[in-house]
C-alpha positions as CSV (number, residue, x, y, z in Angstrom):
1,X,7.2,5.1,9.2
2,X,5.9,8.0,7.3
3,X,4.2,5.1,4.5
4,X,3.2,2.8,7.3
5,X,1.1,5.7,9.1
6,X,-0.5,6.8,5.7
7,X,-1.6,2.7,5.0
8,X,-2.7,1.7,8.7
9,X,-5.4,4.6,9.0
10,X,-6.8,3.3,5.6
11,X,-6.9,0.0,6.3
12,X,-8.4,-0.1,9.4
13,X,-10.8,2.2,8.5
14,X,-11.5,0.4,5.4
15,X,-11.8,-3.5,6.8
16,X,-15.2,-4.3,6.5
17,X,-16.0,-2.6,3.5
18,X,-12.7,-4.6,2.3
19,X,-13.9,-7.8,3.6
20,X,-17.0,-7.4,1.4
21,X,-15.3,-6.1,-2.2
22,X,-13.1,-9.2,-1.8
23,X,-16.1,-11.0,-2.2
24,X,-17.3,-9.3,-5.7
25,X,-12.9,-10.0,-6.9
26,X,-13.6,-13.8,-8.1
27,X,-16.3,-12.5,-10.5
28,X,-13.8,-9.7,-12.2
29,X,-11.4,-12.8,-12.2
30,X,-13.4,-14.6,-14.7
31,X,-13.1,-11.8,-16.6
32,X,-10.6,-11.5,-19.7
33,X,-9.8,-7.9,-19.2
34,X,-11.4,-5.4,-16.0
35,X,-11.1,-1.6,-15.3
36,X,-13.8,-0.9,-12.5
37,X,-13.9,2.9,-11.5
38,X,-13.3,4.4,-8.4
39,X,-16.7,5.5,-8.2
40,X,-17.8,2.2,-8.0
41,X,-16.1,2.1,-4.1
42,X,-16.2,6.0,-3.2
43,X,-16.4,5.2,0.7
44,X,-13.1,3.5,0.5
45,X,-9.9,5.8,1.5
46,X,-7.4,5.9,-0.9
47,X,-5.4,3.2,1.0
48,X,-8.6,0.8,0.7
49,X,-9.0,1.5,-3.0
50,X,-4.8,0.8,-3.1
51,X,-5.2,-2.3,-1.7
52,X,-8.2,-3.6,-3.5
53,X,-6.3,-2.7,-7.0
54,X,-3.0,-4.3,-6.0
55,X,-4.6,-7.0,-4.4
56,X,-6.7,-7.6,-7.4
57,X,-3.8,-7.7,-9.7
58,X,-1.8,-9.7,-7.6
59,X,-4.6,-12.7,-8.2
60,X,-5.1,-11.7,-11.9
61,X,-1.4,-12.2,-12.8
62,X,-0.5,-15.7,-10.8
63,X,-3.8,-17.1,-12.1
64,X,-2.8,-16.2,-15.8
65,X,0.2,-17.7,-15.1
66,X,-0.9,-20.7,-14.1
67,X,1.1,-23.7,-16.0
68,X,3.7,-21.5,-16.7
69,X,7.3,-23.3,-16.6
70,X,9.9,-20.6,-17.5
71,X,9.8,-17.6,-16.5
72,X,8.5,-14.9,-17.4
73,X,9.7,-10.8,-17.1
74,X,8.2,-8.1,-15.2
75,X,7.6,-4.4,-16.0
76,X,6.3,-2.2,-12.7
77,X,4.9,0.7,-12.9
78,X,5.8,2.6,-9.5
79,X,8.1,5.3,-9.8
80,X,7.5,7.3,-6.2
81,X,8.3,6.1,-2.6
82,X,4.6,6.0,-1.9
83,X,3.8,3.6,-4.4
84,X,6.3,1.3,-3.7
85,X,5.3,1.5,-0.4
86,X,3.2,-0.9,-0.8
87,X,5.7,-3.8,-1.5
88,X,7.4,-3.1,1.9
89,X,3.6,-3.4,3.6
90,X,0.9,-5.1,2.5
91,X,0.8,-8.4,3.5
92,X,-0.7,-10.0,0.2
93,X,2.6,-8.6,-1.6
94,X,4.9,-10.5,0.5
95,X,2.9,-13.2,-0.2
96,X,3.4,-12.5,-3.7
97,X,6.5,-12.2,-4.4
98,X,7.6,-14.9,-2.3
99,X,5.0,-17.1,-4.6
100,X,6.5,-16.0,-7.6
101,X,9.9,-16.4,-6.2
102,X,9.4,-19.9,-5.5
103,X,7.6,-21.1,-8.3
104,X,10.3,-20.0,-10.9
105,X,13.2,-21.1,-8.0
106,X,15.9,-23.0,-10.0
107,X,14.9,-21.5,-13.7
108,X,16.9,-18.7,-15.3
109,X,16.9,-15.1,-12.9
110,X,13.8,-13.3,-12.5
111,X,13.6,-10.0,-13.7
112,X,11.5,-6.6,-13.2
113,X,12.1,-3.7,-14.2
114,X,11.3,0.0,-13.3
115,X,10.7,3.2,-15.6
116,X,11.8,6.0,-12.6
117,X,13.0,9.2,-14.7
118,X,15.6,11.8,-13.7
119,X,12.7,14.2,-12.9
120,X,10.5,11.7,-10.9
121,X,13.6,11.4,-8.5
122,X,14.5,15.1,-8.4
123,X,11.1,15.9,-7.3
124,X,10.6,13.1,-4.6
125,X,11.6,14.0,-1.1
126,X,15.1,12.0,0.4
127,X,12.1,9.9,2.0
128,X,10.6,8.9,-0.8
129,X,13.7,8.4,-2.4
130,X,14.8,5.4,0.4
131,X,11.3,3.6,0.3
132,X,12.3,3.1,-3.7
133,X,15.4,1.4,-2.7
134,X,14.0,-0.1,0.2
135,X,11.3,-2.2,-2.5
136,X,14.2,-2.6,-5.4
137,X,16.3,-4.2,-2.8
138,X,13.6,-6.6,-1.1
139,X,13.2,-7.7,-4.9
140,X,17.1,-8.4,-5.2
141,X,17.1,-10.5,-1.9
142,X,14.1,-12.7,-3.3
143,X,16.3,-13.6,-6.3
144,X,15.0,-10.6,-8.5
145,X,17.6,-8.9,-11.1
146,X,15.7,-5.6,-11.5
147,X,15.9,-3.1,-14.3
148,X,15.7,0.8,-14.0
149,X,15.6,3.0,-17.0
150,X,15.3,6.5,-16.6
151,X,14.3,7.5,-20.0
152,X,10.8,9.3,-19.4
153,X,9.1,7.9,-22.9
154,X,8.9,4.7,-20.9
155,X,6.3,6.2,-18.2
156,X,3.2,5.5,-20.3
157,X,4.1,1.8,-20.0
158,X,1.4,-0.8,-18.6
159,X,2.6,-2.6,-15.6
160,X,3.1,-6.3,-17.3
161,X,4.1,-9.6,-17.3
162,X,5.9,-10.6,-20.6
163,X,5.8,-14.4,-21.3
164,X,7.8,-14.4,-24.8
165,X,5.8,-15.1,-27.8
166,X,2.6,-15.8,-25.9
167,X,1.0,-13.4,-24.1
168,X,1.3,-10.5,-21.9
169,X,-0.9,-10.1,-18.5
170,X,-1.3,-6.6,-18.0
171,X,-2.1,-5.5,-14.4
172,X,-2.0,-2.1,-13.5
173,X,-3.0,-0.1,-10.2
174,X,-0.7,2.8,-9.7
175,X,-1.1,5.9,-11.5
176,X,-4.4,4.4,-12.9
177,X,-6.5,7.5,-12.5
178,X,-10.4,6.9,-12.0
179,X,-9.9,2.9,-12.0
180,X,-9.4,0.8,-9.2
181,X,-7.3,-1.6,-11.4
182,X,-7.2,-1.5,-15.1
183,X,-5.9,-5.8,-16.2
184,X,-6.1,-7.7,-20.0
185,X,-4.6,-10.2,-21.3
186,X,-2.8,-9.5,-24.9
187,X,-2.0,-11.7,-27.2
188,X,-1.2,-9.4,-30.3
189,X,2.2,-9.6,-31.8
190,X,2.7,-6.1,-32.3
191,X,1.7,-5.2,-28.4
192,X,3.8,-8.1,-27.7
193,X,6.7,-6.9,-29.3
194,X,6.1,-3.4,-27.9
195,X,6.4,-4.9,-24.8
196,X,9.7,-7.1,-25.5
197,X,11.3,-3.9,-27.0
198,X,10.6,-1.9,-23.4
199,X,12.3,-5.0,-21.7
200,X,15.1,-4.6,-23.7
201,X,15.8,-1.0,-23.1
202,X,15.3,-1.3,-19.6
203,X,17.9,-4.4,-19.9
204,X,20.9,-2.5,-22.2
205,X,20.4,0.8,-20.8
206,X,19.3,0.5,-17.0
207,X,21.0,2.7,-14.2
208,X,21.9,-0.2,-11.7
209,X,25.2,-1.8,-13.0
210,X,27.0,-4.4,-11.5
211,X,27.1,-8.3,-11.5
212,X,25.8,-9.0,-8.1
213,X,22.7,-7.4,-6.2
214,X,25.2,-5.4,-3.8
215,X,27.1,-3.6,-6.9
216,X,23.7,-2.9,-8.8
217,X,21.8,-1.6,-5.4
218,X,25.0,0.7,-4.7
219,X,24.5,2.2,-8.4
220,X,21.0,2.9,-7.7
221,X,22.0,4.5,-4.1
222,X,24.0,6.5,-6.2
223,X,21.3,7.6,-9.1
224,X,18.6,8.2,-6.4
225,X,21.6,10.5,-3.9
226,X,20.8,8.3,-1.3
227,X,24.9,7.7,0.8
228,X,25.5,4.1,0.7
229,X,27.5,4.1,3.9
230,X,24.6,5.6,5.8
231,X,22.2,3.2,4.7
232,X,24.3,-0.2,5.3
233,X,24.8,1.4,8.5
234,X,21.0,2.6,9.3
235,X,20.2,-1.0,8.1
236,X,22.5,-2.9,11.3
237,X,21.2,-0.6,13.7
238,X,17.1,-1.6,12.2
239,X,18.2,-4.8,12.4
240,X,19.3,-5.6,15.6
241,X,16.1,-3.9,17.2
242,X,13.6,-4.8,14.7
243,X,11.1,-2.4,13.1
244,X,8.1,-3.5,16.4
245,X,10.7,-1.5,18.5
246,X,9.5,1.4,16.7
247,X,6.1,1.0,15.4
248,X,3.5,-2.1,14.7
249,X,0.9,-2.0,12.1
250,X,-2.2,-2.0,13.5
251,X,-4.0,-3.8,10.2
252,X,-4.2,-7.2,9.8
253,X,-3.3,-6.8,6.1
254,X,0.1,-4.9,6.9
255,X,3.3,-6.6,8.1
256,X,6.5,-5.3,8.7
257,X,8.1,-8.4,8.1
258,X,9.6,-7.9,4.5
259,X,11.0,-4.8,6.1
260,X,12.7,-5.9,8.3
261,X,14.1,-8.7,5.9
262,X,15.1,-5.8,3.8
263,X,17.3,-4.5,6.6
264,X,18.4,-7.7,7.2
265,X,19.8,-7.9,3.5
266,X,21.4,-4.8,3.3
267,X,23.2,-4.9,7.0
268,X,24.8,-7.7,5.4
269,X,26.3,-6.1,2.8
270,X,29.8,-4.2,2.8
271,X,29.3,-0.1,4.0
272,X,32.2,0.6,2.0
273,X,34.8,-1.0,-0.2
């Protein structure tokens, strides 16, 4: 509830000036490539200027993908339990991934993957820890095979969306220091193959193993030292009374919806084998 607190303050503090910067996001959508600064929004909180990035790329990647047929592979760029956070809250995220979900449903898997090294996991509280799982598992309910590498080379990574041989839509908005968002489009063969390669490590060499979601989210219980049993278990008792018996976001653009989805998903999975 910890993230949820952190968000709702924000937010509601942030709603009109949020209401206007929407306005001024169809003008950077024209745009081929955008990284406005912070500075350009300094009476936003740091939940408001979250939002506005995320939201921001959110829009820049569907419309680039406009057309689009097959589908195409992910590469995020969260690697704490408050950035991915975000996915478990924010309205316009469900929204997304559910879009996304549905416009590939039928094609070949989705995928995304994470770069989340050994370090970044040592040094995040058991809190932090769960709110990863929490947003790798909502992925693997919507149909998402995700990806985790550990190997720290792969932090500098853009967030992205590879489709092969074309182009890649860069969108990033965590860990993008003075920008609010920092999104391009690239088209360069060597970039792309950069890109492809980092797919490919995160494919061969990721930490969660297993042929089905509920084998590959036990693996990454066990890589983040987060019991398995325990959380199965925390999930039923979420699920049967519901995250609004214990808190309601006060924002209009928070839901707690995909969380309790999340809880849903792993109740139904086995505590122990």
């Amino acid at each position: 509830m910890w993230s949820l607190v952190q968000l709702d303050d924000g937010l509601l503090a942030d709603d009109f000036a949020l209401e206007q910067e929407q306005k001024v996001l169809e003008t950077y959508l024209d745009l081929p490539r955008s990284a406005p600064s912070r500075r350009t929004v300094p009476d936003l909180t740091k939940a408001g200027a979250q939002w506005l990035g995320s939201t921001y790329c959110a829009r820049h990647i569907m419309r680039r993908l406009d057309g689009l047929t097959d589908p195409p592979a992910f590469w995020t760029r969260e690697q704490t339990g408050e950035q991915a956070a975000a996915w478990l809250w924010l309205r316009h995220k469900a929204d997304y991934l559910k879009a996304i979900s549905a416009r590939y449903a039928g094609s070949a898997p989705l995928s995304r993957a994470f770069c989340i090294p050994e370090s970044e996991v040592s040094r995040s509280g058991r809190y932090e820890r769960i709110l990863l799982l929490l947003t790798i598992a909502l992925m693997e309910l919507h149909g998402v095979r995700v990806d985790v590498l550990s190997d720290p080379e792969y932090s500098h990574v853009d967030g992205f969306v590879l489709v092969p041989g074309q182009r890649a839509v860069v969108a990033n908005w965590a860990r993008t220091d003075e920008e609010i968002w920092a999104v391009d489009t690239v088209t360069r063969r060597p970039a792309l193959r950069e890109y492809s390669e980092a797919l490919g490590e995160a494919r061969e060499h990721s930490v969660m193993r297993g042929p089905d979601p509920e084998a590959r989210l036990r693996s990454m219980a066990g890589y983040l030292d987060i019991d398995w049993v325990w959380l199965v278990e925390r999930s039923r008792e979420m699920s049967e009374y519901g995250t609004a018996s214990i808190v309601r976001p006060r924002s209009r653009h928070l839901t707690a919806e995909s969380l309790d989805e999340v809880f849903a998903f792993l109740a139904s999975l086995a505590p122990d084998r």
